[in-house]
N, C-alpha and C positions, 0 to 999 in steps of 0.2 A: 018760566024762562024769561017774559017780559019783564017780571020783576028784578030779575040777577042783572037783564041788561039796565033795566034803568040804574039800578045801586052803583055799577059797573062804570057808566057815563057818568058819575056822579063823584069818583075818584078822580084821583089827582093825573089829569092826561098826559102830564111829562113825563110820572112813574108809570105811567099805563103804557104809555110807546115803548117806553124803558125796556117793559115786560116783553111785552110784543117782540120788540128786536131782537131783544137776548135768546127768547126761545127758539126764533128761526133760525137765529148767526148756530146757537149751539146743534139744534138737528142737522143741518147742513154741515157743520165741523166735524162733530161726533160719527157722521154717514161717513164721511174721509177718510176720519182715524179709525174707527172698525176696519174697514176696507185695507189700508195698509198695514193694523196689527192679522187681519189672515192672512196677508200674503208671507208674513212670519213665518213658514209652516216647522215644526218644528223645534221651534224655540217658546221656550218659557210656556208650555203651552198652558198649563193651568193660571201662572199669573194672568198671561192674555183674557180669559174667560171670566177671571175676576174682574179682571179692569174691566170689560166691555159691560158684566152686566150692572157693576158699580155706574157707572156714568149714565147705564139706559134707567138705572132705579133713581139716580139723583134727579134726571133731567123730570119725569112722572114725578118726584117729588115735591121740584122747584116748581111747576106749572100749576100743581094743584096746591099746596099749600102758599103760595103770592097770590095766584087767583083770589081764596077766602082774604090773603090780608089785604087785595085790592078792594073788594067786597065791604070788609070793616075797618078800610081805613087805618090800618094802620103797619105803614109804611118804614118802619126802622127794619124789621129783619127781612120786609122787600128790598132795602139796600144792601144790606149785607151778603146776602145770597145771590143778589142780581153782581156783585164785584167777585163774589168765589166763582160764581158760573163765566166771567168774565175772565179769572184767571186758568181754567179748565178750555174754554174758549182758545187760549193762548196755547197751553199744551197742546190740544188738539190739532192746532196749524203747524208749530213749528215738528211737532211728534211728525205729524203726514208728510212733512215736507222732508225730514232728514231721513225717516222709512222710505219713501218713495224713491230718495237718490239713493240709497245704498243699495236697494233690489234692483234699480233703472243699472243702475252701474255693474252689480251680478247680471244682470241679464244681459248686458249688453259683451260678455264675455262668450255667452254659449252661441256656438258657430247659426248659421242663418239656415234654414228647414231648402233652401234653394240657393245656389253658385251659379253666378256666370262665367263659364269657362269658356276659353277661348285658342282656338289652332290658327297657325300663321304657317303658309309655305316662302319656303324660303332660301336664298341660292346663295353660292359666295360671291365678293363683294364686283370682283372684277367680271363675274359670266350672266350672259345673256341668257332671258326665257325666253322659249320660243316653242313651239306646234311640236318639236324634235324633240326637246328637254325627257329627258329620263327622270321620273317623281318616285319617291322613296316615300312607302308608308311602313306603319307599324302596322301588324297582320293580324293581334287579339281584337277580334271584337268588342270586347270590354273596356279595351282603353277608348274613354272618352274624346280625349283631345288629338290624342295621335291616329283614332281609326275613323269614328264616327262622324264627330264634327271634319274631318277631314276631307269623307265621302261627300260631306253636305257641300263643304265648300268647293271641293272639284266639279260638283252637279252645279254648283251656283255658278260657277264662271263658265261652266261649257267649257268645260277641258276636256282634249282629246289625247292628251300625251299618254305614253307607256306606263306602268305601276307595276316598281318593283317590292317584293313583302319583303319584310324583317321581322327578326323575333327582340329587336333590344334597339332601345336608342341611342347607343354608342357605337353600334355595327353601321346605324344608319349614317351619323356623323363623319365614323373614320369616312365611308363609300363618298361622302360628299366633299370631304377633304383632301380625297384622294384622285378626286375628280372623274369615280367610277356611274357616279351619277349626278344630276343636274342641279335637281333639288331636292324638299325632303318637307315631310309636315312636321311640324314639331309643337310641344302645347306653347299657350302665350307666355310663359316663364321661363323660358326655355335659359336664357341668358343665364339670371340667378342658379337653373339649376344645374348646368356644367359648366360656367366658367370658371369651379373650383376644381375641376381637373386641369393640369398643368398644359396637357394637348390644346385644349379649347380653352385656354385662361381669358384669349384676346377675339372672341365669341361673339362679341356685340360689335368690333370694329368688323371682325372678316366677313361678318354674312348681313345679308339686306331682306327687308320682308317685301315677296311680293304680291302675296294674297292676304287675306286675312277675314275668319268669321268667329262668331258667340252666338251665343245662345245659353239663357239661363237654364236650369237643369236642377232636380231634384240634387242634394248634397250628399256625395257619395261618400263623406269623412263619418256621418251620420248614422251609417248603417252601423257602424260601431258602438255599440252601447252595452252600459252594463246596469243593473237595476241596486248594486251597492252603495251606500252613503256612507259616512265617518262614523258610524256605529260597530265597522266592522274591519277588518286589516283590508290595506287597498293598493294596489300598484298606480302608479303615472308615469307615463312618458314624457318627460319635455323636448320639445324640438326648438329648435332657435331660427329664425328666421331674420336673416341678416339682412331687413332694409333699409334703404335710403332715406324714408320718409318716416313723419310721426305716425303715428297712428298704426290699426293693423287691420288691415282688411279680408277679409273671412277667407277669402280665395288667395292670399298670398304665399310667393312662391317661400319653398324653403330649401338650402340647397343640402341638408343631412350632415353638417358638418360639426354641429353640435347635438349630440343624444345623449339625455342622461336620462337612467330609472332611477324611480325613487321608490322602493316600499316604506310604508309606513302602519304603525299597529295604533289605534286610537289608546287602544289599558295600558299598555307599558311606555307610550309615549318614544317610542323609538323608532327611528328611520335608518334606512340603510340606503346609501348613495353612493350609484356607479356613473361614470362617463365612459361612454363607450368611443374611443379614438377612431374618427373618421373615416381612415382607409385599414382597417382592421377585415380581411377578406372571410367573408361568410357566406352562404347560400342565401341567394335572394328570395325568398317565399314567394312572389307572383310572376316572376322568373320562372318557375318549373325546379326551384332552387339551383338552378346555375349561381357557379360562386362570382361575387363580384366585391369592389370594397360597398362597405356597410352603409355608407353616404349615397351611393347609385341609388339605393332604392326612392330616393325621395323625388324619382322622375317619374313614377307611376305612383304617388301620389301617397297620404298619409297612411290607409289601410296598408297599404303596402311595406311601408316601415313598420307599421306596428306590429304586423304579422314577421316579421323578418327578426324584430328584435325579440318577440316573443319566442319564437323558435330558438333562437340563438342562447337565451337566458333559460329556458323552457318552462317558463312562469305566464299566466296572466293578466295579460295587464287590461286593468279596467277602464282609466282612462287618458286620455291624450291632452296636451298643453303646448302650443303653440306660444313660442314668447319674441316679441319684436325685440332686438338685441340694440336698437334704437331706444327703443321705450325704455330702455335702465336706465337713462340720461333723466328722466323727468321721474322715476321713481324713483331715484337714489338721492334726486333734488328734492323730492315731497318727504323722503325721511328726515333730511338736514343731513345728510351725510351717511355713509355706513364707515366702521373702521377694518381697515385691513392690513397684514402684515405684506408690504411689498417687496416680492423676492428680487433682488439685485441680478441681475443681466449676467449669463456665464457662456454667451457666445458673442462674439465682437463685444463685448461690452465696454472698450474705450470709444465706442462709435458717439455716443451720446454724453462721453466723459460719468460712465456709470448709472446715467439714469436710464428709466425703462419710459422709452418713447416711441407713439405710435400717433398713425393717424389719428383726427379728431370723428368724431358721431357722421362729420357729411364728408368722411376719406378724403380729407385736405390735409397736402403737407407742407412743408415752408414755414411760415407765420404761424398756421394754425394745427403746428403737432402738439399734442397732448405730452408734455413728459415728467416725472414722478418719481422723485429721490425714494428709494430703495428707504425699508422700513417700516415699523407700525405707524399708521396715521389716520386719520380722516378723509378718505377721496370723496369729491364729488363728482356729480353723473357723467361727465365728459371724462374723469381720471379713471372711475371705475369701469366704464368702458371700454377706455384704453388698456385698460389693464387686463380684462377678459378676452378683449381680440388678439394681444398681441404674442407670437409665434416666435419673430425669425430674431430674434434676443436670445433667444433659453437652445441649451444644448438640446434638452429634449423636442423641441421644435412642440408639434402638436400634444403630447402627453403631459409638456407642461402647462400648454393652455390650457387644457383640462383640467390641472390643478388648481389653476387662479381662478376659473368660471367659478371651479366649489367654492371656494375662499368667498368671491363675489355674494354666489344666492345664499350663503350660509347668513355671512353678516349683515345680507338684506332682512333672511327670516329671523334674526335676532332682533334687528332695529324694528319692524314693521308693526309687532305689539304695542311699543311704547312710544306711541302719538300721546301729545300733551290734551290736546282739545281735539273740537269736532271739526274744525278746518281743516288739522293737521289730516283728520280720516279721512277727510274728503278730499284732500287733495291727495293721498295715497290711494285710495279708491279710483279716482278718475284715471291716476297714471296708471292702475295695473288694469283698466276695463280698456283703456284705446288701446293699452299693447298685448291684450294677452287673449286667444280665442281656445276654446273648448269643447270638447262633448259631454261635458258636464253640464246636465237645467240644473238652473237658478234652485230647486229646491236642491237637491242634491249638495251643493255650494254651500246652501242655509244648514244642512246637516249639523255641518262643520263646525256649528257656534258652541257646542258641549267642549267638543275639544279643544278652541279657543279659548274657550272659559278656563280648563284646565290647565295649559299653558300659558293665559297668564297667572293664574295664581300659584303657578311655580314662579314664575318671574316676581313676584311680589315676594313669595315667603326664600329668595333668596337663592333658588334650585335653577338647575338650569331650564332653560324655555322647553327643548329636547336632546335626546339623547341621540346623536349621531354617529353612525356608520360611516365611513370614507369608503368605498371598498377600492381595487388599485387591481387592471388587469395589465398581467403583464406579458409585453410585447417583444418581437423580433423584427427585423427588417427581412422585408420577403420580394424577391425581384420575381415575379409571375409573367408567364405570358399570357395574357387573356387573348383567345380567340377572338370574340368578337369587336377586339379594336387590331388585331390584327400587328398588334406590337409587345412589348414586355413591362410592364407597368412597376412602379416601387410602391409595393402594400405593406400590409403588417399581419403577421402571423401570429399567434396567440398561444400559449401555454396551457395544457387542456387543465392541468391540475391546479391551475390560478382561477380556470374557469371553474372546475367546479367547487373551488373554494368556496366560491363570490357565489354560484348558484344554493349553495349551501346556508351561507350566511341571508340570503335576499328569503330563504325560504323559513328561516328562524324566525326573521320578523315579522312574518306572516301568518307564524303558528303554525307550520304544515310541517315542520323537523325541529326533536330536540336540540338546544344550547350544547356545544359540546362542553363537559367541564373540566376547567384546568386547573389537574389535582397539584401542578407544582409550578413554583416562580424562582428565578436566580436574574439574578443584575452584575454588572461589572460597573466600577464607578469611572474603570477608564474609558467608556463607550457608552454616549448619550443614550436615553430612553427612548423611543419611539412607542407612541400608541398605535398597538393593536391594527393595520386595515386589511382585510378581507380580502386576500387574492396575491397579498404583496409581498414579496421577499425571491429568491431562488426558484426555480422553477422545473418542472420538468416534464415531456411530452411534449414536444411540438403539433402543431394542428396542422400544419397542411406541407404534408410530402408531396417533394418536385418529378417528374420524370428525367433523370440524368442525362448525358449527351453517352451515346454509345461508339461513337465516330469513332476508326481506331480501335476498339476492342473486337474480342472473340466473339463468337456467335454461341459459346458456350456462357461466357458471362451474359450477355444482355437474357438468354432463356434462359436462367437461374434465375435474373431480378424479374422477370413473368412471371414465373411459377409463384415466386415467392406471394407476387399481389394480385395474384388471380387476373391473369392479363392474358391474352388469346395471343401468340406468340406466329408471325409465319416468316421463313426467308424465301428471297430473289435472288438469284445471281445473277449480277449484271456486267456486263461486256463495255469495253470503251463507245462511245454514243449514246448511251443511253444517259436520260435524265438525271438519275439518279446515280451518275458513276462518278467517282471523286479518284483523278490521279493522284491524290497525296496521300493516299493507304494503300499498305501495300495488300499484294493476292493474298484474299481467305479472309480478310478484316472486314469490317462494318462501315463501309462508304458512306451510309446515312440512312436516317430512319424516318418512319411516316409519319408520327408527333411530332410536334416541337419540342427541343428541350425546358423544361423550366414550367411545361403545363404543368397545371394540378394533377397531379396522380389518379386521383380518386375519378378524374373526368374521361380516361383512357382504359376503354376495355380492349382494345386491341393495337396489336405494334408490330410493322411490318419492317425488318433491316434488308438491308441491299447490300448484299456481300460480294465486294470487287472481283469478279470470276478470272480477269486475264489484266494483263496490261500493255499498251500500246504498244507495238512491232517496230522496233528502229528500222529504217528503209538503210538497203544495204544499196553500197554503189557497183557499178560494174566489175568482174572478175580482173580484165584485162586492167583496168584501171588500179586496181587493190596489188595487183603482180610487180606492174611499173614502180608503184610506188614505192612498194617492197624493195624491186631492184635499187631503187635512189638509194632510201633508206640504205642498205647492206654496204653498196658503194661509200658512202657519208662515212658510214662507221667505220671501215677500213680503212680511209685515208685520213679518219683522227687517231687510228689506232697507229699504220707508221707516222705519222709526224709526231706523236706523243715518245716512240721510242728512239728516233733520229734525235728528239729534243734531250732525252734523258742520255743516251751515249755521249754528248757532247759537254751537256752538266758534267759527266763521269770525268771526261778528259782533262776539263779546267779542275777540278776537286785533285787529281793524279797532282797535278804541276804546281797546286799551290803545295803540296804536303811534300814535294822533292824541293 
């Protein structure tokens, strides 16, 4: 050994350092770059195991055979291999560095293992809390921010006021706007999640906060998981989360106003895409399924939607996608543009002299409206924003939001393959990890890079990226009265036989029902072509029967429409005073019934009518008085009766003398 050192000292010490350096710079690189090709999981997994043990057999090889040529002096293919380990050196850094941000950026998509949620009590703007005040909670134990944290905060401030329960947070709202109670807990989003009902639009001005607590808490969005990756057919829900700001924070609110599912089949490359319109009335799954619109559910939180929408489609869905509707502004910038056909305005449309204008990304108008001649073009992230929010343009109001959001993420998922360079990915990467949160891990995510791979080399050999389903539910306007807001709301009714179109179609792409095949094709060349979607044309089946107004009919008609729906049928007959007596029908008719008109059908198992028994007794006046006046009367008429024939004998006389 003493000898190898002396030989050793004895080489040339600039290539000796040389040696030295490069060995340690490469262990330390090569330690890096292992480390971020396994966090790979999934991908290329056999190349991976080549490259790592290729670079661990070079590095053993570089050591020991420069070693002997330190030894013998002879230093030419010391340099040579000391510059290849130097270029290996170089892959190794930039490799680690651009693996580490693309996983750092996947991972910073999946939702956080702990949320700080947070309840505020809270009054309207003009009323005083005091020792008196009447407090409105929500009565499920379960709900975190309306029960639990709520207890905590009443126990933190030494509150002594009354506590009335509720089963829904718009029972509690109407009671506070009604001024049947004081105040009310509500979660800390509360603004975002019912200012998109029309009642509470103006939400954040009417009421004030006057308590307020958090507390970090296990992620209750989390309990939701499914153990599927992109090897297999898979459902997503996207929720859209309409905020103010960049970025998306794990706990942000979202008010259910954008849902779409997407099934998707990794082998045949095809997806199927529904929006489900906002106030579309469906049984709320954490409700007890009480029907409410579809968007309500996002105030008991994500589970809650996705159980709701689940039921409603009756498919499983695996996982959830939270997307900031802000964050399209800096992804639709990091693509250079997406292209989209811009549908021209068919409601007021001279308002903007044809173009489609809307607010801009921070809801500024004046100076800073976003507006976008009608047509196929290039938007960027401010236009195609605009163009995804914007409603009160289009005759269809929301259904055709819905249309242009598809438009929107479709020409995103076209454009988002075909980044030039590794900037372009990374600045697409960072703009969809700040705006987009998931129950998706990072490995699950990586699944996904087979099926990437295979979309794009459709996109190379010319084919399309994927094959797309639209599907199209089609809708009714439905005036409901909901109980617990204690008014009559304007929803949307649903066509059962569109639904199960669409549940038909979402369950093909999933392989769980055959393709049905269509043995025949006919065209007319006088009537455009339409492609195919899933739910859309005529319709028939309405989804949610109303309880009529019976006021005015028989008691034989309203107990036939009973019978007919299985409905516990009883009558009253009521006398003038009583509550329930209605002078404007007449005796034997239905003065009024114990439902409201216009509830859902389905939510009434029993219906009690109140049939007019008598009607109110004209007060008679006095005998002698009714006589006298009788006598007037009689009197009247007889002295018009002779002056009428004293007047006519006299007519007679003059008629005699003119005709002599």
């Amino acid at each position: 050994m003493n000898k190898v050192i002396r030989k050793l000292k004895r080489s040339s010490k600039i290539l000796r350092y040389i040696y030295y350096v490069i060995c340690i710079i490469y262990i330390i690189t090569l330690f890096f770059f292992i480390k971020s090709l396994l966090h790979l999981t999934g991908i290329e997994t056999v190349l991976r195991i080549v490259f790592i043990v290729f670079f661990i057999l070079y590095l053993a090889l570089y050591a020991f055979w420069n070693l002997l040529n330190l030894l013998r002096r002879k230093y030419k293919v010391l340099i040579i291999t000391s510059i290849i380990s130097l270029v290996f050196i170089l892959i190794f850094s930039v490799g680690s560095y651009y693996i580490n941000m693309v996983y750092s950026n996947l991972n910073n998509m999946t939702e956080d293992d702990e949320l700080t949620y947070t309840t505020y009590l809270i009054t309207l703007q003009e009323s005083e809390f005091n020792n008196d005040s009447v407090i409105g909670m929500i009565s499920d134990e379960n709900e975190i921010e309306g029960n639990e944290l709520a207890k905590k905060l009443y126990n933190k401030e030494k509150l002594t006021n009354s506590i009335e329960d509720y089963d829904d947070y718009y029972e509690l709202l109407n009671d506070l706007y009604n001024n049947d109670i004081d105040a009310i807990f509500v979660p800390g989003n509360y603004v975002t999640l019912f200012s998109g009902e029309e009642k509470y639009q103006n939400i954040a001005e009417a009421t004030k906060i006057v308590y307020e607590y958090s507390e970090k808490k296990e992620n209750q969005d989390l309990i939701l998981s499914s153990n599927k990756d992109f090897d297999e057919p898979l459902t997503f829900l996207l929720m859209g989360v309409d905020s103010e700001d960049n970025g998306l924070n794990a706990n942000a609110a979202f008010n259910g106003d954008t849902l779409m599912i997407i099934t998707f089949n990794p082998t045949t490359l095809t997806t199927t895409m529904l929006s489900i319109p906002r106030d579309t009335y469906v049984p709320i799954a954490c409700r007890s399924n009480s029907y409410s619109k579809i968007n309500s559910a996002a105030a008991y939180g994500t589970s809650c939607v996705v159980d709701t929408v689940s039921n409603f489609l009756d498919i499983d869905i695996d996982y959830y996608v939270k997307i900031n509707f802000k964050g399209v502004v800096d992804l639709v910038d990091a693509l250079g543009g997406i292209e989209v056909d811009v549908e021209a305005p068919t409601y007021n449309a001279d308002r903007y002299d044809g173009m489609m204008c809307e607010q801009n990304s921070d809801r500024l108008f004046g100076d800073n409206l976003v507006c976008v001649e009608p047509g196929l073009q290039t938007l960027n992230g401010e236009q195609a924003l605009a163009y995804a929010r914007n409603r009160h343009l289009y005759i269809g109001s929301d259904l055709d939001r819905i249309r242009h959001q598809q438009q929107v993420v479709e020409a995103i998922a076209q454009k988002a393959l075909q980044f030039s360079s590794i900037k372009d990915l990374q600045n697409i990467l960072n703009a969809i990890s700040n705006n987009i949160a998931t129950n998706m891990t990072t490995d699950t995510i990586l699944s996904g890079y087979n099926v990437i791979k295979n979309m794009v080399s459709n996109v190379l050999s010319g084919e399309d990226l994927l094959n797309i389903n639209k599907a199209y539910l089609e809708t009714y306007s439905l005036s409901v009265y909901v109980p617990s807001m204690g008014t009559t709301t304007s929803a949307q009714g649903y066509y059962t036989s569109s639904l199960e179109d669409i549940k038909h179609a979402l369950k093909v792409t999933l392989g769980e029902e055959e393709e049905d095949v269509i043995k025949t094709f006919s065209f007319s060349v006088n009537e455009p072509y339409e492609i195919y979607s899933p739910g859309k044309g005529l319709r028939s089946g309405t989804s949610s029967k109303l309880l009529p107004s019976f006021i005015g009919s028989t008691v034989t008609e309203a107990e036939e429409f009973c019978n007919e729906n299985g409905i516990d049928f009883n009558i009253v007959y009521v006398d003038p005073g009583d509550s329930h007596y209605n002078s404007n029908v007449n005796v034997g008719l239905i003065g009024d019934q114990s439902s409201p008109i216009n509830v859902l059908l389905s939510t009434v198992n029993e219906l009690t009518v109140y049939v007019v028994n008598s009607k109110e007794a004209i007060s008679d006046e006095p005998e002698e008085d009714i006589d006298e006046d009788e006598n007037t009367t009689d009197e009247e008429n007889n002295q018009e009766k002779d002056d009428a024939e004293q007047n006519f004998d006299e007519d007679e006389e003059i008629i005699k003398d003119i005709i002599s």
